[in-house]
N, C-alpha and C positions, 0 to 999 in steps of 0.2 A: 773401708776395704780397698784394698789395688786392684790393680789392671792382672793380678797374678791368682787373684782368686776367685776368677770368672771363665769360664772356657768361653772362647770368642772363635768365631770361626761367619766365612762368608758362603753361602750358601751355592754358587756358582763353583767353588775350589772345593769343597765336600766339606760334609762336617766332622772327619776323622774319629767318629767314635760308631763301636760295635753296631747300632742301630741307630738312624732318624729322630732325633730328639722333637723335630718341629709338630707329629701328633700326639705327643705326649703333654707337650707346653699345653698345646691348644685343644684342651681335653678336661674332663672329658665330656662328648657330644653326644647329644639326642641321635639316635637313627632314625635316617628315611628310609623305610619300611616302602615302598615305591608300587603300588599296582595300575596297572594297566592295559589296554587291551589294543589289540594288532588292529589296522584297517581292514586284515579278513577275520575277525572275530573272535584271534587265540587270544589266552590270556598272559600274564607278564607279571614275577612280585620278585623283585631283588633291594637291597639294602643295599645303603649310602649312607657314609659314615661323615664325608662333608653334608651334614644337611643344619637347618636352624627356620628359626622364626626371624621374619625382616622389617614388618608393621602390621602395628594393631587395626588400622582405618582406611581401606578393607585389611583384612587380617591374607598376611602374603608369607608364602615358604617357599624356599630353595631348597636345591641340593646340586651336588656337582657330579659332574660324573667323569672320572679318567678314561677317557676312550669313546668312541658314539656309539655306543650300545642299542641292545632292544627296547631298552626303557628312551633311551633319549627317542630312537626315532620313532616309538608309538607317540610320543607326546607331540613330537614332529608334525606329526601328520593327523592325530586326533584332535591334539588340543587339551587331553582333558588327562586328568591322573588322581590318585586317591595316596593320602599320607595312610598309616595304619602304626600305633603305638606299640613299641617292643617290649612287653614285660618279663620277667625275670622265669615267669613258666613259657613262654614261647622263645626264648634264647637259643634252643637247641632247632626248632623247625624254622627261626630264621637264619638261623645258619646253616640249612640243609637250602636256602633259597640262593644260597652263593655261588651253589654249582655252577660250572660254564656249560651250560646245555643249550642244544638248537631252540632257535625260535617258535620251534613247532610243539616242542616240550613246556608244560606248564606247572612251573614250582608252585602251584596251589594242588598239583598232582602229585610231586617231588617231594613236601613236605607235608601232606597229609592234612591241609588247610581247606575251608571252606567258603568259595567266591559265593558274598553274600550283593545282590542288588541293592546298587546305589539310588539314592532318589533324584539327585540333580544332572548326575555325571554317567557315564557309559557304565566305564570300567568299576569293576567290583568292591568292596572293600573285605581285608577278612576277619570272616566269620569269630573267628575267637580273639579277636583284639578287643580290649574294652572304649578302645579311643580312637576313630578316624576321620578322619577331614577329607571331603569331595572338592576336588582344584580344577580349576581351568586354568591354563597357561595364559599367562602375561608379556613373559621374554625367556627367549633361549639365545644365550649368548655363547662363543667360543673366546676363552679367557687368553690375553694375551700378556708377556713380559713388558715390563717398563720400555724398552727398546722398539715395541711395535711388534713384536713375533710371537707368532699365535702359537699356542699350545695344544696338545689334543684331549684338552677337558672340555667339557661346555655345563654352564652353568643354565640352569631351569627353577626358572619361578614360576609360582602358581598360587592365583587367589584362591580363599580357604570360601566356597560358597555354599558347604554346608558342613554339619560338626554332630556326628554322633558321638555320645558318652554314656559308661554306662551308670544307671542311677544309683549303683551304691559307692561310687567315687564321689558323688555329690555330697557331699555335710552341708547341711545348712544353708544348701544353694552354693556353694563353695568348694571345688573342685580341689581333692587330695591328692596332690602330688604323690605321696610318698603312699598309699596308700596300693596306686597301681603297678607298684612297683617297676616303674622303666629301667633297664639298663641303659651304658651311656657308653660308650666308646671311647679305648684311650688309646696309648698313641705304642704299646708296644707291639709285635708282631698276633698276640692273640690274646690280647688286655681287654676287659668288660669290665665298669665299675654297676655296685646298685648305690642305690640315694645313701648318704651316710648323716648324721643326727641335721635334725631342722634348726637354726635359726633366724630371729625374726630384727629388722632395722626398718625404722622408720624416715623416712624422706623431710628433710629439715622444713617448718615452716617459714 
């Protein structure tokens, strides 16, 4: 192929086309499903479409967040936050969690969700997700360009110190993916993918 049948473009000059092609590339993503709780005791549950797994030994998650939000600064100041898994029945009440509402309002109110008590962590996990992780912060960092100039995202990690799941995702001791049906985020303006056919590769001996 040529240089003529690639659109190329440098990210700083724009990339000349209808929409943002770079969350679509990089797509598509698990959401962070994000709950947490205020230093005066409200509660907090928004999605993050930058989020992933970072290592298995302790088991560590991020997510990024554009702007410093209620979420960045309960974690700020708590320490502590709960992942919660988005599946393809709960797509529509996490997206009722997107709303920009005060700090005082709680999209476990907003979206009709159930703050269930955590055993390790403060903050809640909810109720009708069948898959949540209890974190405590590690590093919050504000993400800077190659040049040294900070940008206004900050990145939030958090060890996974404890893992509810629920039992009928388990076969045989072995946790089904596709089973719990996750949605995954892509990169157009209001794109969601579900899991599409499974296959299996083996790692070379």
């Amino acid at each position: 192929m040529s240089a003529d049948d690639f659109h190329y473009y440098e990210p700083r000059l724009g990339h000349g086309l209808p929409h943002d092609p770079f969350n679509a590339i990089v797509g598509p993503r698990p959401i962070g499903w994000i709950s947490t709780r205020g230093p005066g005791g409200g509660l907090n549950l928004a999605p993050y479409s930058f989020f992933n797994a970072f290592n298995y030994v302790p088991p560590i998650v991020g997510f990024a967040s554009i702007g410093h939000k209620d979420t960045v600064r309960n974690i700020e100041q708590t320490g502590e936050f709960v992942w919660n898994l988005v599946t393809r029945e709960l797509a529509e009440a996490m997206n009722q969690t997107c709303a920009a509402v005060p700090p005082e309002v709680s999209e476990f109110d907003l979206a009709g969700l159930t703050p269930v008590a955590s055993r390790r962590v403060a903050p809640p996990r909810v109720g009708e997700s069948p898959v949540s992780f209890e974190c405590r912060l590690t590093q919050q960092v504000q993400l800077q360009t190659a040049a040294g100039d900070t940008v206004p995202t900050w990145l939030t990690l958090g060890e996974v110190v404890a893992v509810h799941i629920e039992r009928r995702l388990l076969v045989d001791g072995v946790y089904d993916t596709a089973a719990a049906q996750p949605i995954l985020r892509g990169g157009g303006p209001a794109d969601y993918f579900e899991l599409g056919p499974r296959f299996q590769m083996w790692r070379p001996r």
